[in-house]
C-alpha positions in Angstrom: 0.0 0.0 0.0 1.8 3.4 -1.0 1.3 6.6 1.0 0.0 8.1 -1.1 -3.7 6.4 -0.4 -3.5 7.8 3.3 -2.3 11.7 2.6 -4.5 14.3 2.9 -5.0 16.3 -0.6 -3.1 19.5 1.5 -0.2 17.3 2.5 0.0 16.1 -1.1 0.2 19.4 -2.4 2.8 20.4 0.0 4.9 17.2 -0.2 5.4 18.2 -4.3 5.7 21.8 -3.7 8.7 21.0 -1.6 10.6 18.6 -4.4 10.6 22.0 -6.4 13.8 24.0 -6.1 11.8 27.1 -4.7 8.1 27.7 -4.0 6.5 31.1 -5.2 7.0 33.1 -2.2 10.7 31.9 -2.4 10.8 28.9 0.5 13.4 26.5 -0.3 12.6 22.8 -0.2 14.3 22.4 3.1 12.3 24.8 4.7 9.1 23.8 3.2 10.4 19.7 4.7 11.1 20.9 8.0 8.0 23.1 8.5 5.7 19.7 7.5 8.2 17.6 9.4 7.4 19.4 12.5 3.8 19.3 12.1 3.5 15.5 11.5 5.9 15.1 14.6 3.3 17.1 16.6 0.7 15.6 15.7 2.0 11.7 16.0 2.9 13.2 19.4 -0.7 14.2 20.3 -2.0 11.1 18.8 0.3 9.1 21.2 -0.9 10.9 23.8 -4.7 10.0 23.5 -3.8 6.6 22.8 -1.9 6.4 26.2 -4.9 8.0 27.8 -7.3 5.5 26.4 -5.2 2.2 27.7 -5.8 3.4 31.0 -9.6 4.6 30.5 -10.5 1.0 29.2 -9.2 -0.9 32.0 -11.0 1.4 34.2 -14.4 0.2 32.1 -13.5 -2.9 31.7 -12.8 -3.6 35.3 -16.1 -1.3 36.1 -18.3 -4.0 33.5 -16.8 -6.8 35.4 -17.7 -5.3 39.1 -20.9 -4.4 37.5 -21.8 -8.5 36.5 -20.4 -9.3 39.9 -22.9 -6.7 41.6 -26.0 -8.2 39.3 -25.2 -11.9 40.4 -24.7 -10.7 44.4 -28.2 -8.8 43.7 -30.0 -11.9 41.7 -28.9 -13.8 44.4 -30.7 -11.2 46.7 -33.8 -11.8 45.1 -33.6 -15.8 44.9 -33.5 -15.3 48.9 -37.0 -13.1 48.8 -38.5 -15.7 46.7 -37.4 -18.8 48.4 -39.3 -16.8 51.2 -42.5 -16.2 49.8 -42.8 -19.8 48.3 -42.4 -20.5 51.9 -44.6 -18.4 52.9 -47.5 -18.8 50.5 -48.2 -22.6 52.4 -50.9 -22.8 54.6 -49.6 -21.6 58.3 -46.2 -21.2 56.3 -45.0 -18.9 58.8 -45.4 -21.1 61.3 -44.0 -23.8 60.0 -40.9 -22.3 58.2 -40.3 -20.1 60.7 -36.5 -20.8 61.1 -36.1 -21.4 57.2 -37.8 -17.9 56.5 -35.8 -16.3 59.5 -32.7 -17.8 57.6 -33.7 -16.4 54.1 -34.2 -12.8 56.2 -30.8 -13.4 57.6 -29.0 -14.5 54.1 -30.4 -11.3 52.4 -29.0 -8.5 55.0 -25.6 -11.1 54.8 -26.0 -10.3 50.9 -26.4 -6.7 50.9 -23.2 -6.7 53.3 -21.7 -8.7 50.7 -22.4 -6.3 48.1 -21.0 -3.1 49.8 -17.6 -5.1 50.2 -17.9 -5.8 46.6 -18.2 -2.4 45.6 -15.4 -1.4 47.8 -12.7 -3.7 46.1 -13.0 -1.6 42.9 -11.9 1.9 44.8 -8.8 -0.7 45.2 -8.6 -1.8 41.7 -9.0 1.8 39.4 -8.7 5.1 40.4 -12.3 6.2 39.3 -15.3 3.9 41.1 -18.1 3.8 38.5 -20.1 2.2 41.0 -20.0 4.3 43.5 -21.2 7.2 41.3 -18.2 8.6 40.2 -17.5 10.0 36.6 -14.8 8.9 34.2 -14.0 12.1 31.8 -12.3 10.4 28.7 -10.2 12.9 26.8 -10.4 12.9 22.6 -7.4 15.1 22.2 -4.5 16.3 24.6 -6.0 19.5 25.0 -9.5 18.0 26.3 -11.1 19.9 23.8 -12.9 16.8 23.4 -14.5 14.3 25.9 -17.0 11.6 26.8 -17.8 11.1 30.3 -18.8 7.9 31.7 -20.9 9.1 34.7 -21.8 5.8 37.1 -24.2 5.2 39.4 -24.0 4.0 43.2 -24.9 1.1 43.6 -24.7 0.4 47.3 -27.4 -0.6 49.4 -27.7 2.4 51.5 -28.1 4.6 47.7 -30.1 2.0 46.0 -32.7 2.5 49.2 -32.5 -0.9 50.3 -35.0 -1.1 53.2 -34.2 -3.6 56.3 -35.1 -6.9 55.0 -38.3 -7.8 57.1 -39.8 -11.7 56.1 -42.4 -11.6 59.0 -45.5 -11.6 56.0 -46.1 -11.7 52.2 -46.0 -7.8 51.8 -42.9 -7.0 53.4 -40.8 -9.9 51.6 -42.8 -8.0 48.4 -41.2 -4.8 49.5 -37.7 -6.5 49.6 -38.4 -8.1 45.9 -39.5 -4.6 44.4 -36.2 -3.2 46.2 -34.2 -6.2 44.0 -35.7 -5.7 41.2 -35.1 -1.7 41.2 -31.4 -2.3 41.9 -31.1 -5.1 39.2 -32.5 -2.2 36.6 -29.7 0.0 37.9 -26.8 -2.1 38.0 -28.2 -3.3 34.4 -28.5 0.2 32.7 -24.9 1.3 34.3 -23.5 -2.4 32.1 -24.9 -1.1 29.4 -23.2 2.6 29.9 -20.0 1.1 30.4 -20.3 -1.3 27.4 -21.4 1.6 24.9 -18.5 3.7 26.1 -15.8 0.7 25.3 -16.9 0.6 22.4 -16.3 4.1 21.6 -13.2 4.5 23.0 -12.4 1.2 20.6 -13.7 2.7 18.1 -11.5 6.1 18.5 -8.6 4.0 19.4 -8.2 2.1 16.3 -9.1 5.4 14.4 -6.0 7.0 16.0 -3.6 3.6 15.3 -4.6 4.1 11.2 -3.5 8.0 11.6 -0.7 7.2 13.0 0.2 4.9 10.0 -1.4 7.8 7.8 1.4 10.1 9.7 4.6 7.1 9.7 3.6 7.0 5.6 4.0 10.6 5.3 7.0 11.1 7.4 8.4 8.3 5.1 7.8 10.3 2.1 10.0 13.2 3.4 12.8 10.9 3.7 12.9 10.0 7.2 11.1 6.4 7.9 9.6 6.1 11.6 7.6 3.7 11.6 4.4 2.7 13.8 4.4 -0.7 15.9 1.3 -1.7 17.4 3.4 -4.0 19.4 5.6 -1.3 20.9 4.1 0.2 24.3 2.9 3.8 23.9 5.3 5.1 26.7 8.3 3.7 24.6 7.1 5.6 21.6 6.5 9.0 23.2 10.3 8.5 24.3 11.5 7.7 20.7 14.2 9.4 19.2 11.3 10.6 17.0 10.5 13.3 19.6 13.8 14.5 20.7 14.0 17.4 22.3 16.8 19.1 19.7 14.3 18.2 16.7 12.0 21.2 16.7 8.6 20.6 16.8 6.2 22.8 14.6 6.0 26.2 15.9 3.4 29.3 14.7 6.1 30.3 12.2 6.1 26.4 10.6 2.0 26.5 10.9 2.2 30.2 8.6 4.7 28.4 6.4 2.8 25.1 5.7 -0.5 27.2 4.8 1.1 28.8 2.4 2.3 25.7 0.8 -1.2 24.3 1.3 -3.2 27.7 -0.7 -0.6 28.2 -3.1 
């Protein structure tokens, strides 16, 4: 595949104004190289940048989804215990004669909602930013932030999902317990599906910045000075590359004037 597919019309026209000995305001060829050199090294710089920002959003979401299925099961679990209850409950003198069973079940589901506070807790230890806990994940598009999607989760502890004190003494208040479930089930459900649409975008913008990057390696390669991309390499190792030394300069508002005059002549 030649370069040429992945340069923009503007670089184009630039890249063969600067082959020509002088351009019509009198830049030499060097000039014109350096200028668009800079500007490319900028750029695979910012683009490095967002790409090392969005390896550590997705393990923040993908560690949130997988707290998030946990939180579902420890909840569904929840419920099975309100309904083992009421089955119970439903027999003739069933509260009579499951009283330690039902008591049990009562006990299980305030053991359960314990459990699912500790659950929640372990992911403050695993990511910086605890979707579950209501806290918001703002995912930079560019360096600048100009850009962003934020994941904003939802708390799903007991106490903020309104869990009432489990009470299995009768058929309405195990009821009330089941309608509590079922709320926090709809919760934890819609914050997966959140989380799920925001990998996806973040994927999405991901492998959008890994073809510019090639677009950018291509057109560096037609200037005469071959950097390659490497998915394989780690984005920390790139940003240090020789390809962003500090004595190389990087495009400044004079090399900006200068390549807009190659682009409009």
């Amino acid at each position: 595949m030649t370069s040429g597919i992945f340069l923009s019309t503007s670089l184009n026209r630039a890249l063969s104004k600067s082959t020509v000995s002088t351009t019509a305001d009198g830049t030499s060829p060097l000039e014109a190289r350096t200028a668009i050199l800079g500007i490319i090294k900028q750029s695979r710089r910012e683009f490095l940048e967002v790409l090392q920002g969005f390896d550590g959003d997705l393990e923040v979401l993908e560690v949130s989804l997988n707290d998030t299925q946990d939180v579902i099961a420890i909840l569904e679990e929840a419920g099975g215990l309100t309904i083992r209850a009421r089955n119970m409950g439903q027999h003739q003198d069933g509260f009579e004669q499951f009283k330690e069973q039902i008591q049990d079940a009562e006990n299980g589901f305030l053991k359960t909602l314990m459990k699912l506070d500790q659950r929640i807790d372990l992911s403050t230890n695993s990511v910086p930013v605890n979707l579950l806990k209501g806290e918001a994940l703002v995912i930079k598009f560019d360096p600048a932030g100009r850009s962003t999607l934020t994941t904003q989760g939802i708390s799903l502890t007991a106490e903020s999902l309104g869990f009432r004190r489990p009470d299995f003494s009768s058929l309405h208040s195990i009821q009330n317990s089941r309608i509590d479930v079922a709320n926090a089930i709809d919760l934890a459900v819609t914050l997966r599906h959140m989380i799920s649409s925001d990998i996806s975008t973040i994927k999405t913008r991901r492998e959008f910045c890994e073809v510019a990057l090639s677009f950018l390696s291509q057109a560096q390669d037609s200037l005469g000075k071959p950097t390659s991309f490497s998915e394989t390499e780690s984005i920390p190792d790139l940003l240090s590359a020789k390809i962003f030394a500090d004595d190389e300069t990087m495009a400044a508002e004079g090399q900006m004037h200068l390549l807009h005059k190659l682009k409009t002549q």
